[in-house]
Phi, psi and omega in degrees: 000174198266108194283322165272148232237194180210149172236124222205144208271106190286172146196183179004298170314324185229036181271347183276095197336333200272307212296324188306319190298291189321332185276336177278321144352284183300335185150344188276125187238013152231112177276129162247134163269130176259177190221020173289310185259174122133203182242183181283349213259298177316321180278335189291341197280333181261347162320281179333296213272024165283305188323294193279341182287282198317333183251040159264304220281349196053050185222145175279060181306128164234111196283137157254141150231128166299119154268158190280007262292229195293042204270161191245101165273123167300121201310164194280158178269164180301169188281150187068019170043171191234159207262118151312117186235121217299161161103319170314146164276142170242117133274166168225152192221191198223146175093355170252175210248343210218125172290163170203157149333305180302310180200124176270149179213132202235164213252115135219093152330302204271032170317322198253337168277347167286339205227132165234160196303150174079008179258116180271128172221151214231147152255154180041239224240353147132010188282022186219130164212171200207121176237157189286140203245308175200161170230118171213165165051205169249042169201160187254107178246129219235121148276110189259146207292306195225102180252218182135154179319148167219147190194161171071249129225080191273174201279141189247114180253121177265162190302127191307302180312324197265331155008126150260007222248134179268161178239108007272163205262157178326312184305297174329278177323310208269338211239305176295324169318322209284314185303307165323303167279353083016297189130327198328161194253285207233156155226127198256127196242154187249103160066089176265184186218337204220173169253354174301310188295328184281322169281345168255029170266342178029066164240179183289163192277121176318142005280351203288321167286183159249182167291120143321140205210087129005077159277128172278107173213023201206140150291351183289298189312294185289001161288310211218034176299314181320309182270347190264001159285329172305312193266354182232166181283302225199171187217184183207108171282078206276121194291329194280328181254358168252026173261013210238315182283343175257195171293120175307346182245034164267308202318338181264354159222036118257000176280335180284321177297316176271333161328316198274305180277022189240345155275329174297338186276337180105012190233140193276162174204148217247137205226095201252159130103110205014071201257351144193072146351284196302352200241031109312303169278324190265151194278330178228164184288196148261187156304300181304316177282352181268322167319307205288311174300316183291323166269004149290344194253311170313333181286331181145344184272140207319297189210161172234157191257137175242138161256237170344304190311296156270358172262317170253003181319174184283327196212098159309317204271322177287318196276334190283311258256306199294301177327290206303309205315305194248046150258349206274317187312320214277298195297334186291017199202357149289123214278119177248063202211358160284307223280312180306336194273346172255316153304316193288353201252355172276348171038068171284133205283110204273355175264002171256347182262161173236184203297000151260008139330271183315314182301309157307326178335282194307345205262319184284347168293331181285331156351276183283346173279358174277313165305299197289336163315283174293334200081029189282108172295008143172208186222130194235106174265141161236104223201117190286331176265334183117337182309322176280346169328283189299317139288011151228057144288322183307317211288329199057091209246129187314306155307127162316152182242101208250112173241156188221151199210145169259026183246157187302325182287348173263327150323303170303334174287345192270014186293326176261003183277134175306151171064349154277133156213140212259093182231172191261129182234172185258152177309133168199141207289012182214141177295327170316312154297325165311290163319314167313325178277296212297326192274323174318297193309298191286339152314269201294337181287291183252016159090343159320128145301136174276141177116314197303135178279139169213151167262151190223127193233133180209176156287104180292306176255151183286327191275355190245322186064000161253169188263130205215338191250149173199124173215150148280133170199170196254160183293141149262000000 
């Protein structure tokens, strides 16, 4: 099976149950709503009909909603957009009702004290780019760098640190509040900075809650990754806006770098942001972008995101359909016997931890060396939140990872974890019956044979939270 997972953006392109079943079809195991345009009503209507598409579809579909969070938007440009042209001057203001070539104008008050000379700032994902020439008076004059079409109202990114805005902003909170009470899998917090910004969203603790999802897009973030991975279910490396705070030939050993400590950490992470860009317009990817993928998936990550591509693309169902193609390729060339060379090289610290922690280390490492060891056709967790998946998810295991849980939300949440899948058992009092449902299910369910050897790891105690049991045993 296809071990890195996708997460794929609905919009315009794709709001129409059949194109959303085909997009299920094709491969997509996580729908993200984003929730920066429309009103709330509007978004909660297409939550429902993904909701009501998947279980036509028989499928445990898991929904994301993306907050908008403290971004700064541009009053809209005339229809059909307007052409950036590099080398040109932009001023930008604040108070106006309308963009032009000429002058942009953005819902931001605190503008001109946010900005200084010699400061790059981007539009929409980061394909516009600008650097500031001067600040007087009430407008910012901006030379552009990097140009290109602009349309609608996309987000103006200023330098992160001088930002004023809190994360998440009261619209955020009033917009998860909603989602919540619904039922949503995940929520993707927006330009977070801090792990104080992950806590203040104040929801339970996953599955009772949903998963909290970090997007890494501020140098304030990779300044504070550690705590802000700690504090979270899942992180997102979003590329496109953290390319505003570095250098473009940074990005690619920060994507390996937050990738890494978010697998030394237990947390799956989601790899964002034009990851096959042309095919917003084009029937195929490029070369480069079919690489980007394939080496996002070498690097570690969990999942990958398509945005544009399926929410206003040419094809949605063709764009999730190229992904699946070449992750699937990508994981059948993934080295996972390289991969142990990189867990030992993340060293995880054990003085930070307390004793079920460590204890899950040892017990999910041994795991996967004990499948590979009997020759075990996969590894069967059993976890009522999903924490035992996800830690011996880190390892990347050669073997499938079939964890069954009775509760749904967290079957849905293990929807981004690499290399799992995830089904729903029924409650029962004893771990011997759990186990037992678990192994019937992987017979009749998942493609096991009686007789196929699996090692199978779980938790005995509630009070404690680690995973301490490991036994072999055969399909019966």
């Amino acid at each position: 099976m296809r071990r890195t997972k996708i997460v794929a953006t609905v919009g315009p392109a794709s709001f129409d149950p059949t194109v959303i079943k085909k997009m299920i079809r094709a491969g997509m195991n996580v729908t993200r709503i984003g929730l920066a345009h429309g009103s709330l009503d509007d978004h909660l209507v297409t939550y429902h009909r993904v909701r009501e598409a998947a279980a036509d579809a028989g499928a445990d579909l898991s929904i994301m909603v993306d907050l908008p969070g403290p971004k700064i938007r541009c009053a809209p440009f005339p229809d059909g957009g307007v052409d950036l042209l590099a080398g040109h001057e932009v001023l930008i203001t604040s108070g106006r009702d309308g963009s032009t070539a000429e002058v942009i104008s953005v819902d931001y008050p605190d503008l001109i004290t946010s900005m200084q000379s010699g400061d790059r700032i981007a539009l929409g994902d980061g394909n516009i780019a600008m650097s500031v020439e001067g600040v007087g008076g009430d407008e910012v004059v901006t030379r552009v760098v990097r140009g290109g079409l602009v349309q609608g109202r996309p987000g103006l990114q200023v330098p992160s640190e001088r930002l004023r805005l809190p994360t998440p902003t009261p619209e955020d909170l009033r917009l998860a509040d909603a989602f919540i009470e619904v039922g949503v899998d995940m929520i993707a917090v927006s330009f977070v900075r801090s792990a104080h910004d992950i806590r203040r969203v104040g929801v339970e603790a996953a599955p009772a809650g949903p998963l909290l999802v970090a997007k890494v897009e501020t140098a304030a973030a990779v300044e504070h990754l550690d705590g802000i991975v700690e504090a979270s279910g899942a992180v997102m490396v979003a590329r496109g806006d953290l390319g505003t705070d570095y250098a473009l030939s940074e990005l690619p050993h920060l994507q390996k770098h937050i990738i890494r400590r978010c697998i030394a950490m237990g947390r799956p992470v989601i790899t964002a942001t034009q990851m096959l860009e042309s095919m917003v317009y084009a029937a195929f990817p490029t070369r480069a972008e079919a690489s980007d993928v394939a080496n996002a998936v070498f690097d570690g990550s969990s999942a990958l995101m398509l945005s544009g591509e399926s929410a206003i693309g040419v094809d949605p169902v063709n764009a999730v359909a190229t992904m699946a193609e070449i992750i699937k390729r990508a994981d059948e060339e993934f080295d996972h016997e390289a991969w142990a060379d990189v867990i030992d090289d993340l060293r995880f610290d054990d003085k930070q931890k307390d004793a079920a922690a460590i204890t899950t280390d040892a017990l999910t490492m041994a795991a996967c060396k004990v499948a590979e060891r009997v020759d075990a056709k996969a590894i069967v967790c059993l976890s009522r939140t999903g924490f035992t998946a996800r830690s011996v998810t880190r390892f990347r295991p050669s073997v499938p990872i079939l964890a069954f849980s009775p509760s749904e939300a967290a079957v849905r949440q293990l929807a981004v974890s690499w290399g799992t899948r995830a089904t729903l058992t029924e409650e029962r009092s004893t771990a011997a019956e759990v186990r037992d449902d678990a192994l019937r299910l992987a017979r009749d369910r998942l493609g096991m044979a009686s007789g196929d050897r699996v090692v199978v790891i779980s938790g005995q105690s509630v009070k404690t939270r680690a995973t301490d049991t490991l036994r072999v045993m055969p399909i019966p």
